[in-house]
N, C-alpha and C positions, 0 to 999 in steps of 0.2 A: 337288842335284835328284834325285840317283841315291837317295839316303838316304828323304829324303820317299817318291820312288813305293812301295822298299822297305815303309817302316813303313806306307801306306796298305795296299799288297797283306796282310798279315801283318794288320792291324785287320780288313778284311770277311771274310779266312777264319775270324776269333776269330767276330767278329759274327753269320756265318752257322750257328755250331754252337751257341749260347750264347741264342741269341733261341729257335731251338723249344725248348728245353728250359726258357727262363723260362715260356715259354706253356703248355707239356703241363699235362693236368689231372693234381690231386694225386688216388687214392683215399683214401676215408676209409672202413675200417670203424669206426669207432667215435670215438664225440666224449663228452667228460670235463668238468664244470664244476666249480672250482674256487674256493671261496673266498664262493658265493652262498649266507648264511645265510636270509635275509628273504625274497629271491626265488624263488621255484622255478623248479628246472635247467629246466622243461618250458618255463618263459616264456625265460631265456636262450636254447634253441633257436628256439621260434619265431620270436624276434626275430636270432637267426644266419642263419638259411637254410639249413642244413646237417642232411643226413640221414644217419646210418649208411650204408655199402654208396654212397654217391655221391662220383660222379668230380668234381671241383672244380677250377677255376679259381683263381689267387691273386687275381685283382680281385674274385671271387664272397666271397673271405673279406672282403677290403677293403669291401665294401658291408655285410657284417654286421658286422662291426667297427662303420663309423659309425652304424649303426642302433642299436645297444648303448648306444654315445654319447649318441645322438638322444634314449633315453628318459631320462633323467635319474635313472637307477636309480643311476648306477656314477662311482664314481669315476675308476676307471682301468681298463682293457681290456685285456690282452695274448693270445699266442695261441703253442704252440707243438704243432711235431711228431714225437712220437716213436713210428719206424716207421709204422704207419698206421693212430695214434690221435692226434685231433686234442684236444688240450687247451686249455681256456679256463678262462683267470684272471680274474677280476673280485675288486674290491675295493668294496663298496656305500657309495654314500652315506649319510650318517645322517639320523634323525626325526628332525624337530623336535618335541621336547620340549614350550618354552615360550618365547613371544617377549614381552621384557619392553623397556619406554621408562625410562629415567633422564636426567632433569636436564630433564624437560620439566615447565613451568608455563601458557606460555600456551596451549598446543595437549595438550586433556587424551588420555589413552591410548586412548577411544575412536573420538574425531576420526583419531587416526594410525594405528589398523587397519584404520580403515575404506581408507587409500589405500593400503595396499601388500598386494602382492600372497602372500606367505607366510602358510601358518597353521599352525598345531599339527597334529602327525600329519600333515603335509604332508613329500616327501621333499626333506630341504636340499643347496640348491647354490648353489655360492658366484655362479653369473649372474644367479639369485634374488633374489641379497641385493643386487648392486651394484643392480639395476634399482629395487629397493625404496630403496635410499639414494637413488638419484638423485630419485625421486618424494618421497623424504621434503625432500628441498633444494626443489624446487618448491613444495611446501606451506609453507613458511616464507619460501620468497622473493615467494610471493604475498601472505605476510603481515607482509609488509614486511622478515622478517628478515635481512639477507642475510649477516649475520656467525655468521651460524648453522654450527658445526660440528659433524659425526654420524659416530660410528665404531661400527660393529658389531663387539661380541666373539662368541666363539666359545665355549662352556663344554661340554666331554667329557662324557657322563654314559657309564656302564654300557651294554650292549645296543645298542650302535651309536644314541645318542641324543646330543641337543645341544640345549642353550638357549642361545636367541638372543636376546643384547640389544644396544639401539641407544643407543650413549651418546652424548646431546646434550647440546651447551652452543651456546643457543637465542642466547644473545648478545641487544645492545640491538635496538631496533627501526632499523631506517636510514630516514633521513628524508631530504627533500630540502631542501637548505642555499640553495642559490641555484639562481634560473633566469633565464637569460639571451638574450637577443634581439639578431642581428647580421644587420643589412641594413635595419633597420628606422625610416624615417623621418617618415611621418607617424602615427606611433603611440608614444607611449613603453614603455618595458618596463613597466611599472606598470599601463598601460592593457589591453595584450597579457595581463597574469596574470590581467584580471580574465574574460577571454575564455576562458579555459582549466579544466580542472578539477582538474588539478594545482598543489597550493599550496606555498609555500616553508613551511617548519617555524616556528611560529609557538606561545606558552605558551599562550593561549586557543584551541586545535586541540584542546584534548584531547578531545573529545566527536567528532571526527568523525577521520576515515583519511585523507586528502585530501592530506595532507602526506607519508603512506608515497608512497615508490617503487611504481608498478606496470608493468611493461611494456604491460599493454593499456587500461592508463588514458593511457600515453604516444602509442599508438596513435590515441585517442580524441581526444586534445587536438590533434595534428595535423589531423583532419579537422574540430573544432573552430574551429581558427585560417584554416584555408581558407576555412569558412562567414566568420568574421570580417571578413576581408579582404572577401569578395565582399560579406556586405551593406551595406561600406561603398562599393562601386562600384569594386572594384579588380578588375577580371576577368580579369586577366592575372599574377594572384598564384601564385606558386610557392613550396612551400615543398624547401629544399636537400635541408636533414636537420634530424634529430631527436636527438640525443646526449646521453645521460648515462653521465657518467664516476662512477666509484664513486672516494671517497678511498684512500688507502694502509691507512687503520687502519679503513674500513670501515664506517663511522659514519656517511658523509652521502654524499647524491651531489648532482653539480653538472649540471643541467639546460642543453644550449645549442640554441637552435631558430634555424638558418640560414635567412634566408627573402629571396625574390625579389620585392619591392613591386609592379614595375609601375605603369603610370597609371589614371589616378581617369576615371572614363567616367563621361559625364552620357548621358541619354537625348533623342534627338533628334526621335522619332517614335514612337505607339504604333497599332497599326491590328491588326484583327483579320480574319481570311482563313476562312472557314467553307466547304466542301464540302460543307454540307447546304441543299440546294435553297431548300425554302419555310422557311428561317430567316431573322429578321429580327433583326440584329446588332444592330440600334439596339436592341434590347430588352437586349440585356446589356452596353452603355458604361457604367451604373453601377457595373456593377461591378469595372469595371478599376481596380484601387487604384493604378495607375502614371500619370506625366505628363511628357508631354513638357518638356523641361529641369530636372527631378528627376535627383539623383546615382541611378545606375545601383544596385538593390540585390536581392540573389536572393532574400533573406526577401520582400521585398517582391511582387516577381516570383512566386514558390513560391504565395504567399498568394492573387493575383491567380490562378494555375492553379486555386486547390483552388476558389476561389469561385465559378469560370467555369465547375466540373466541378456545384459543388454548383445552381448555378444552373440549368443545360440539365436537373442529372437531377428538379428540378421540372416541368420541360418535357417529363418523359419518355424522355428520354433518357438508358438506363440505363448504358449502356456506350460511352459515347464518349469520345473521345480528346482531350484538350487538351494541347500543350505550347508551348512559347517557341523561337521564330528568333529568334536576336540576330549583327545584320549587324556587324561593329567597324568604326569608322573613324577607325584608328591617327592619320593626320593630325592630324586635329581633337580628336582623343579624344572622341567621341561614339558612341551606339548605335542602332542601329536595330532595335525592338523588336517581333516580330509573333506576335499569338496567334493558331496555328493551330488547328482545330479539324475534327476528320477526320469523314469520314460516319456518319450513326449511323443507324438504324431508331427510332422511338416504341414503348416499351415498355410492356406490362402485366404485372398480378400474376399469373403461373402457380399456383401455389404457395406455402406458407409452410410449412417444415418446423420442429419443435420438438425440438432432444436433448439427452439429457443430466438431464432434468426427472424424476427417478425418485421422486420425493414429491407434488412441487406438480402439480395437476392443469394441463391444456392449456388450458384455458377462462380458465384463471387467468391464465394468460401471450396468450392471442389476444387480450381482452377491452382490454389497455392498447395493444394493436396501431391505428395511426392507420390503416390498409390492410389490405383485402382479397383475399382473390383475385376477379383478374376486374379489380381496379381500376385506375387508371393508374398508371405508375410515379413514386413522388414522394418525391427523397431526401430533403426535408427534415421529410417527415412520417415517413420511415423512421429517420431522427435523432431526433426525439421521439419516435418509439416507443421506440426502445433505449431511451434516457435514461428513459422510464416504467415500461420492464421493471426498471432498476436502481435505481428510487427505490422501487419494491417492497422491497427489501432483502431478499429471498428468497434470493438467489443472490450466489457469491462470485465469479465473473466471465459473461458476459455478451456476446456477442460476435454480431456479423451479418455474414453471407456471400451476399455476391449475385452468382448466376452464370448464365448462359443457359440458357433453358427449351428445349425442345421446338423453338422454332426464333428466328431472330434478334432478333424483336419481343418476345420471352416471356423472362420474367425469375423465378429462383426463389429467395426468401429463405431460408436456411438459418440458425436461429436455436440456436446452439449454450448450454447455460449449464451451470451447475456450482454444486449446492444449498449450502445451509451453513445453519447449526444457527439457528433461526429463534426457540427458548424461550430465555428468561434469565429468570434469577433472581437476587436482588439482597437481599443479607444484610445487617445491619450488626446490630453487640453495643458498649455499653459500658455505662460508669457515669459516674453525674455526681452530686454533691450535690445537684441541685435535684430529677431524675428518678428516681433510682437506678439498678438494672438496668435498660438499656434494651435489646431486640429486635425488630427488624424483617425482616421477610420480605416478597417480592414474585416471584409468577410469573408469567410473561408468556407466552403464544404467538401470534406474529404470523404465522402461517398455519397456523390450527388443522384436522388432518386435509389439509395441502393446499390448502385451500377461499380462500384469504386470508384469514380470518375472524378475526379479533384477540380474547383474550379476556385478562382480567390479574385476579389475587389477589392483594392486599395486606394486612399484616394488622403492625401495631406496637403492641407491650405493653409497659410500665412501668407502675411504682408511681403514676404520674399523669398518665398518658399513656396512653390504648387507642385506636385505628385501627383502622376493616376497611373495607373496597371493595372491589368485583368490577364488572366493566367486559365487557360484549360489542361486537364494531362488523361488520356485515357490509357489509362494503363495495361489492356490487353486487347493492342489494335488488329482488329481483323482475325479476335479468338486469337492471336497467338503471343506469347511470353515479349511481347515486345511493345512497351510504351512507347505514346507519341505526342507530343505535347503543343497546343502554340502560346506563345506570350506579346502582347501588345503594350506599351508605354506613354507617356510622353509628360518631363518633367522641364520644371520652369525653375533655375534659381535668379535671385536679383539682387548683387551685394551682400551677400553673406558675411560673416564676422571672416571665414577662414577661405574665401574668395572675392575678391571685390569687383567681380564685373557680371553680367549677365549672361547666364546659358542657358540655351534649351535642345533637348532631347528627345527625337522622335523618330522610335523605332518599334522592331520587332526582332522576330527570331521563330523559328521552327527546330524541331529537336527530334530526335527517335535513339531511343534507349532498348538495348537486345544483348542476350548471354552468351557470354562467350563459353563457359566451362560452369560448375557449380558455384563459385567462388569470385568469376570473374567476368563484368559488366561493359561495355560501352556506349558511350553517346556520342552522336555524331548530330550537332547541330550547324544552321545555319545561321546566320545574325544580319540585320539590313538598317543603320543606323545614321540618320540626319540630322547634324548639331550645330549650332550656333552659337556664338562666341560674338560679343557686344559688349559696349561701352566700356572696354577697359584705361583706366584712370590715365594717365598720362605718365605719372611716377613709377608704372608696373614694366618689368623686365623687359629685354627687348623680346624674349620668347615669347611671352604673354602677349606682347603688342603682333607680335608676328600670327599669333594664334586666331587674331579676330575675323572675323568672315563665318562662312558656312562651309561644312566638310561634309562627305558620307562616307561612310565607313560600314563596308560587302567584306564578311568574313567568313571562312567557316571554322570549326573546329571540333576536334574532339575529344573525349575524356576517358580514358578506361581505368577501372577501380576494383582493386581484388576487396574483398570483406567475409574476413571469417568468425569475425562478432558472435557471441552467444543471443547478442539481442540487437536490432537495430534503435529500436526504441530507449531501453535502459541497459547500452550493453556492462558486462564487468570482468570481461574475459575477452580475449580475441584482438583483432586488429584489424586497419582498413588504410592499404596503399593506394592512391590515385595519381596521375600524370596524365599531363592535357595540355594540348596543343592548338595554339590560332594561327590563321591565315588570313593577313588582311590585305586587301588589295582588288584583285575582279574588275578594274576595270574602273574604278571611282578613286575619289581622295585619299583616302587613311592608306597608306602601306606601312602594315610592320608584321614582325614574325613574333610569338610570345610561348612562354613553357612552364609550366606551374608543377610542382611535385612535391609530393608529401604523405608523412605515415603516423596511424594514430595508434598506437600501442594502451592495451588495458590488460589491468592485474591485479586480480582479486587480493589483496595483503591480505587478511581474515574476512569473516563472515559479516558483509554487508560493508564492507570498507574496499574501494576501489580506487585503486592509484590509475591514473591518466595520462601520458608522455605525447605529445603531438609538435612534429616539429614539419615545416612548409620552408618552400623555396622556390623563386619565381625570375624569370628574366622575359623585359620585351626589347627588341632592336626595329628600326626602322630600316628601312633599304630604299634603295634608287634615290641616294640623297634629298630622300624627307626624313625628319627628327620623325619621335613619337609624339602624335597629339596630347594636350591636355587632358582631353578626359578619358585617353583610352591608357593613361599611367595607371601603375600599381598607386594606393592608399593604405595608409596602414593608421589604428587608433579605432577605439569604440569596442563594446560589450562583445562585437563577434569577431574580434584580431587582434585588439590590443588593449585589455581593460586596467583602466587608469588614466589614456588616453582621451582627448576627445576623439569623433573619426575626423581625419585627416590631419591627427594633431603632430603624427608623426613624420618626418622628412624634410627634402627638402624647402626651403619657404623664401622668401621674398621680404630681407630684413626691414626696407623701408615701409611695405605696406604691411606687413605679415600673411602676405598669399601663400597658400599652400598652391605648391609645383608637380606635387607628384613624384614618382622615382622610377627610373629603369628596373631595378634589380631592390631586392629584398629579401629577407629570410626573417620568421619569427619561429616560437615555439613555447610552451603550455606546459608547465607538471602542474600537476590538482588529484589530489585526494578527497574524494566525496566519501563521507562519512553519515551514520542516524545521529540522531540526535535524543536517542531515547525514548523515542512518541513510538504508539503505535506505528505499523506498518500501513495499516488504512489511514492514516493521516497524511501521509507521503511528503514527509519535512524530513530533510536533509540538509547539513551543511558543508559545506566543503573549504577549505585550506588552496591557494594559486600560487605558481608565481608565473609570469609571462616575461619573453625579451625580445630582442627583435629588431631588425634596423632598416632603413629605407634610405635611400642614395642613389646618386643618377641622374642629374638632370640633364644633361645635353648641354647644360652651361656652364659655365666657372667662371665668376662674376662676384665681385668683391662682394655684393650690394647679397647677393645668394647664399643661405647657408645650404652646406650641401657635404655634411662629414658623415664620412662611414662611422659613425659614434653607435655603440651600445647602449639599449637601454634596456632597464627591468622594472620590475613592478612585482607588488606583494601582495594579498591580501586574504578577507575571508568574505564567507559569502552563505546567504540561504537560499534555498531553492524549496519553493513549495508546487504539489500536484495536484494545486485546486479544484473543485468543483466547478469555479469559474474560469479555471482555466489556468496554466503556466505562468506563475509569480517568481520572480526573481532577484532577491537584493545583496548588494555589494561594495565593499571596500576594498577600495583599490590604494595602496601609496605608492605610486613610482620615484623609488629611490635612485632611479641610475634615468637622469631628462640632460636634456639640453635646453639652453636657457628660451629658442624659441619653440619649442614645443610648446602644444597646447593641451592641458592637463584636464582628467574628468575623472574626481576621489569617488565618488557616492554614482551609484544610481540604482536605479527602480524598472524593474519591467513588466507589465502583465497583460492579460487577453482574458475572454470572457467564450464561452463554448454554449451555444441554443442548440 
């Protein structure tokens, strides 16, 4: 004990002489930098703290020290004192030179500069680089790879320089092998993968990602599988966890989703509770999609919300509140289900604001508006408006914001869009033995100056083959809902493979297009056409030889077309009847009477898959004892009526020369299921599934030499469809299993256009 107090007494008298002198300030006349080639000594100062002639503290140096550090100038820092000049050594970092990728294929060298953060003439630090490895592992584990390993060298240059390369070995892609489901009883695993959007690795995957590992696609599938559960009426679904294990060799990972079933809840009552006074609830039990003793389901529910919401904002009520109480009652497993519906005010249109419109004029974009200001509020006319702003196709997104005006009743639409390239142009070049060189050009502007005003040049040249037309359509003649259009032409053929004598074509046409009802369209144009018919061969039909000379042909007619399409541009829903009718005669050559009629049916099968049904049917008849001309017969064949086809491959024909006749009467018809194709949705690739049929018959003759049979034909195929940047690309295979031996067939083709 004696020992102890000793050695304490003998430590605080050390203590007390030893502590002011660690504290006393150091003077420094003069400070020295050492070692700073690139830097200038002025900038080491400033970042020291330290001035000639100043009394200093050792923590005052310790702060410049790390400040030193901090800028990432230096490599290393030291500091010593001789007499009372303070010396600083630095040892500088080096440039980067040049930073170079080795051993990478799938992720090119600019995709990987772009994520890390080092550049050339930038000054290199090794916490630079880790932080850049580690974002370069990220980028490959999002891309599935997780076997990917990245080592940065280091390479000396002269002048305190370094080139920095990252050497990768990308390794395979890691996919996922199995996924697995435990707790799970009234669902099989099989049933659960198809609920999810992670897929097990599979050989026909190759076209889509689906099967790589992603952490936030894992994410997704969880909140995924919850929806699952509950819209089957399991509201008391839990999921554990989510786990995937990577293999040993790094190649697959095994998916396991721990999950808590819970009981199946039927609904036991459905009733709705409104806090708006003069509301009569009986006015919206239709629309409750739910019923009592129906399995309990939240899509269903969800559905019921939006339609309860879309309903009242017909009613005016822009901003009201709808959500679900649901009472449980665990005992029985049943629910007690009640749409509330919080107080609202009746709203009107304050305001309608337009942005974003920097080409297309305002008039253009208000005039497809169902609402005005001043008007009542009414969401389902403010839903066809959008949807009419975007079958415009002016605009590459399109967006409505409705938010409180002025005061609670007052509502202000805020119509946000975003322009996009509105001209295309549409090339094609080859060579064929029947045409030779062939070229065609086509310009389009579909809002010419702004205005809407459509205007399009066409013009296709060959050795037997000349095209030209020019097309205007103003779409809102004299400010009102009624387009008017004119079209000018004049085509040249001479010996074609599926015509073999000369005609030419030169006309026009005037149109005007106006509403009959919301749904329901008419055009009533006129047509004034002068054609000529030459040098048909000697061997050709007597109709064909009767045909030669010059006709015109003064018609009018008209088209009315109901369309209640969800989209005119990409519909997937809805339908579109037309019936049209000509009148030929006026006073000139052509008499005949013709009737075209047809309905395109669309139906959404699941989400983003749409089934397509389209079936047509056409009769023309001549009168006052003239036949129907040749070129005013129905055609049938090619990419837009019969794919598989050439055009006019189908009908009647002229077995000695193989002319195509044309047909009085005809019918064809279209099922096609467009389908993704697993790409994003900004990619706009789709593929679709056809079959087309269809027949053509009628010539006005019956003549050995004439094939001319009401025969059936069909055709199969598959096809892509892309929504390029440059514009609408098209390709397709077509096998027409059900031809006639004179038919003229077309397996393969190709379409595209280009958009300025």
């Amino acid at each position: 004990m004696k020992f102890m107090c000793r050695f304490l007494s003998v430590f605080l008298i050390v203590l007390a002489f030893t502590l002011p002198a660690m504290a006393a300030p150091i003077l420094i006349k003069d400070v020295q930098v050492e070692g700073s080639k690139r830097v200038e000594q002025t900038t080491v100062l400033s970042y020291l703290g330290v001035e000639p002639g100043q009394s200093v503290e050792r923590r005052t140096l310790d702060r410049g020290m790390k400040a030193l550090f901090a800028t990432g100038l230096f490599a290393d820092v030291s500091m010593r004192q001789e007499g009372t000049t303070l010396i600083v050594s630095v040892i500088e970092n080096p440039v980067v030179n040049e930073i170079v990728f080795e051993g990478n294929d799938a992720l090119d060298d600019d995709e990987l500069m772009l994520e890390i953060a080092m550049r050339p003439r930038q000054i290199f630090t090794r916490t630079k680089v880790q932080s850049d490895v580690t974002r370069l592992y990220q980028i490959y584990r999002r891309n599935g790879r997780f076997s990917a390993d990245i080592e940065p060298k280091v390479i000396k240059l002269d002048q305190n320089r370094v080139n920095l390369v990252f050497e990768i070995d990308e390794g395979d892609i890691t996919k996922v092998k199995t996924i697995r489901f435990i707790g799970n009883n009234a669902f099989h695993d099989a049933e659960l993968r198809t609920a999810i959007s992670t897929q097990e690795a599979a050989w026909y995957r190759f076209i889509s990602n689906s099967d790589r590992y992603d952490p936030d696609r894992l994410s997704y599938d969880q909140e995924l599988l919850r929806q699952f559960y509950l819209s089957h009426g399991y509201a008391d679904f839990n999921l554990l966890s989510a786990v995937a294990e990577l293999s040993k060799d790094k190649e697959w990972f095994h998916v396991t989703f721990t999950v808590d079933e819970g009981q199946r809840y039927k609904i036991s009552s459905v009733d709705l509770d409104s806090q708006i006074d003069d509301l009569d609830t009986s006015a919206l039990t239709e629309t409750v999609g739910v019923v009592s003793g129906d399995w309990y389901s939240s899509d269903q529910v969800q559905k019921t919300v939006n339609d309860l919401t879309d309903k009242l904002g017909d009613l005016q009520y822009a901003f009201v509140n709808v959500y679900p109480k649901v009472d449980r009652n665990q005992d029985v497993a049943t629910l007690d289900l009640t749409f509330k519906i919080d107080e609202a005010p009746r709203a009107f249109i304050e305001a309608i604001n337009i942005h974003g419109n920097v080409r297309t004029l305002d008039k253009v974009i208000r005039r497809e508006m169902l609402l005005v200001e001043g008007d009542p509020f009414n969401k389902s006319k403010l839903s066809r408006s959008e949807q009419n702003i975007r079958d415009l196709d002016f605009f590459e997104t399109v967006n409505f914001n409705v938010r409180q005006g002025a005061s609670p009743d007052k509502t202000i639409v805020d119509i946000d869009v975003t322009e996009k390239s509105t001209g295309e142009i549409s090339l094609g070049a080859g060579f064929s033995t029947t045409d030779g060189v062939i070229g065609d050009v086509g310009v389009t502007e579909r809002n010419l100056l702004g205005k809407g005003q459509s205007m399009r040049v066409s013009a296709l040249l060959s050795a037997d083959k000349n095209r030209f037309d020019v097309s205007f359509v103003e779409p809102y003649f004299m400010n009102r809902d009624v387009s008017a259009g004119i079209a000018l032409f004049n085509r040249e053929t001479s010996d074609i493979e599926s015509r073999r004598y000369d005609e030419q074509n030169t006309g026009g046409s005037l149109f005007m297009n106006y509403p009959l009802s919301d749904n329901w369209r008419q055009t009533l144009k006129y047509r004034l056409d002068r054609s000529r018919i030459s040098d048909i061969p000697d061997t050709a039909t007597r109709f064909l030889l009767s045909q030669e000379g010059e006709r015109t042909t003064s018609a009018i007619s008209q088209r009315v077309v109901f369309d209640d399409r969800n989209s005119k541009l990409f519909p997937t829903e809805g339908k579109t009847f037309w019936f049209e009718t000509e009148l030929a005669g006026l006073g000139f050559d052509s008499k005949h009477v013709s009737a075209v009629t047809g309905v395109s049916y669309y139906y959404p099968v699941m989400e983003d898959v749409t089934f397509n049904l389209l079936t047509e049917t056409g009769a023309i008849q001549g009168y006052g004892d003239e036949d129907v001309e040749a070129s005013e017969r129905f055609s049938l064949g090619g990419s837009t009526s019969f794919r598989g086809f050439e055009r006019y491959g189908v009908g009647p024909r002229d077995l000695i020369g193989s002319d195509d006749l044309g047909g009085n009467l005809f019918y064809r018809g279209t099922a096609q299921v467009d389908f993704p194709l697993g790409l994003s949705e900004e990619a706009g690739v789709n593929g679709f599934v056809f079959s087309d049929f269809g027949s053509l018959w009628d010539a006005d003759e019956d003549y050995s030499d004439i094939a001319n049979e009401h025969a059936l034909r069909m055709s199969a195929g598959v096809g892509v469809a892309w929504r390029s940047p440059f514009g609408p690309i098209s390709v397709y295979y077509a096998n027409p299993f059900m031809d006639e031996d004179y038919d003229q067939l077309k397996e393969f083709e190709v379409s595209f256009g280009t958009r300025f």
